[in-house]
C-alpha positions, 0 to 999 in steps of 0.5 A: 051273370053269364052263368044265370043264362047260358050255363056252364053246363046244361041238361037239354034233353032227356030221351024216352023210348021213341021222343027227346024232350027238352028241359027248360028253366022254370023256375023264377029268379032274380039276379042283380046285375051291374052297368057292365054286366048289363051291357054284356048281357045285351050281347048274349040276347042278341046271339041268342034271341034275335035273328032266324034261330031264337034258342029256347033254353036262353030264352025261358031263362030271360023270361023267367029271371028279374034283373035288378039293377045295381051300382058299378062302373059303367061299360067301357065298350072299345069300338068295332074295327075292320079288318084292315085294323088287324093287317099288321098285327103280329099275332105270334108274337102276341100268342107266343106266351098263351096256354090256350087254357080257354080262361079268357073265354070262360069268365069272359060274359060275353063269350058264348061258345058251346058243344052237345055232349051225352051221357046217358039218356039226357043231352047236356049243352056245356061251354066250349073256348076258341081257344082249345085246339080242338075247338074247330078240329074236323073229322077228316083231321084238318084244323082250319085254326091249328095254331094260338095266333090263329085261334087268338086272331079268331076270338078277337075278330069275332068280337070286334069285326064279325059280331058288329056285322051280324048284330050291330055291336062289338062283342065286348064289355070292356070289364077287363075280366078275360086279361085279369084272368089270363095265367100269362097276361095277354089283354085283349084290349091293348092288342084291339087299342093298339091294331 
């Protein structure tokens, strides 16, 4: 479902002698979503549409899309946590088997990190992973999240405490994928369920 509206990798802007010109989905579609997928969907509307910034791309595919509801397991969304949830977490210990392969972040449908590449005259938007090394690496060569347990301490943060403060719910759905997914078996709601 993610991939419908916040795709993998997309082409944004085309430039032209002396303009860029945006590029957005037109064409008309239909997807079929199940409760779980819904609810994380619910997510990425309120990242991408709500607030100051309203991403256009996001947008014109919800605008252009039908979504047709079919049967699932509804959503089991854990709760949002404070802080002082996460103060005893052993965030090495927890990290000490991650790849940081960023797998948990790409199938994850709420997930929605992302960067600007260019290739030629067109600009594409692809995925990114708070999970890579690189992903919050400066130019001048500091990393203000240099190890897995800072960058696993961040992801989880950010869906169950910063996200409920800046759009009013947690950033997960609870549809298990990224621990399904992970090579080594981290899973994310045990960590959450047991801080």
């Amino acid at each position: 479902m993610k991939e419908h509206f916040f795709p993998q990798n997309e082409k944004i802007l085309t430039f032209r002698e002396d303009e860029a010109a945006a590029e957005y989905a037109e064409d008309a579609t239909e997807i079929e979503v199940t409760p779980s997928e819904l609810d994380a969907l619910d997510v990425l509307k309120r990242v991408f549409l709500e607030g100051k910034f309203a991403d256009p791309y996001f947008a014109a595919r919800c605008k252009n899309c039908t979504i047709i509801p079919i049967d699932g397991d509804p959503p089991n969304v854990p709760p949002a946590r404070t802080l002082k949830n996460f103060e005893a977490t052993d965030w090495e210990r927890i990290t000490e088997t991650c790849l940081a392969c960023g797998q948990c972040t790409f199938v994850c449908p709420t997930c929605h990190c992302f960067d600007f590449r260019e290739s030629g005259k067109s600009r594409f938007r692809v995925w990114d992973s708070c999970m890579f090394a690189k992903f919050t690496l400066h130019a001048s060569g500091h990393n203000p999240r240099g190890t897995k347990a800072e960058r696993f301490r961040q992801r989880v943060l950010h869906k169950f405490v910063y996200l409920p403060r800046n759009i009013g719910r947690v950033g997960c759905s609870g549809c298990g994928e990224c621990s399904r997914a992970c090579p080594v078996g981290i899973d994310i709601l045990k960590v959450v369920n047991f801080s």
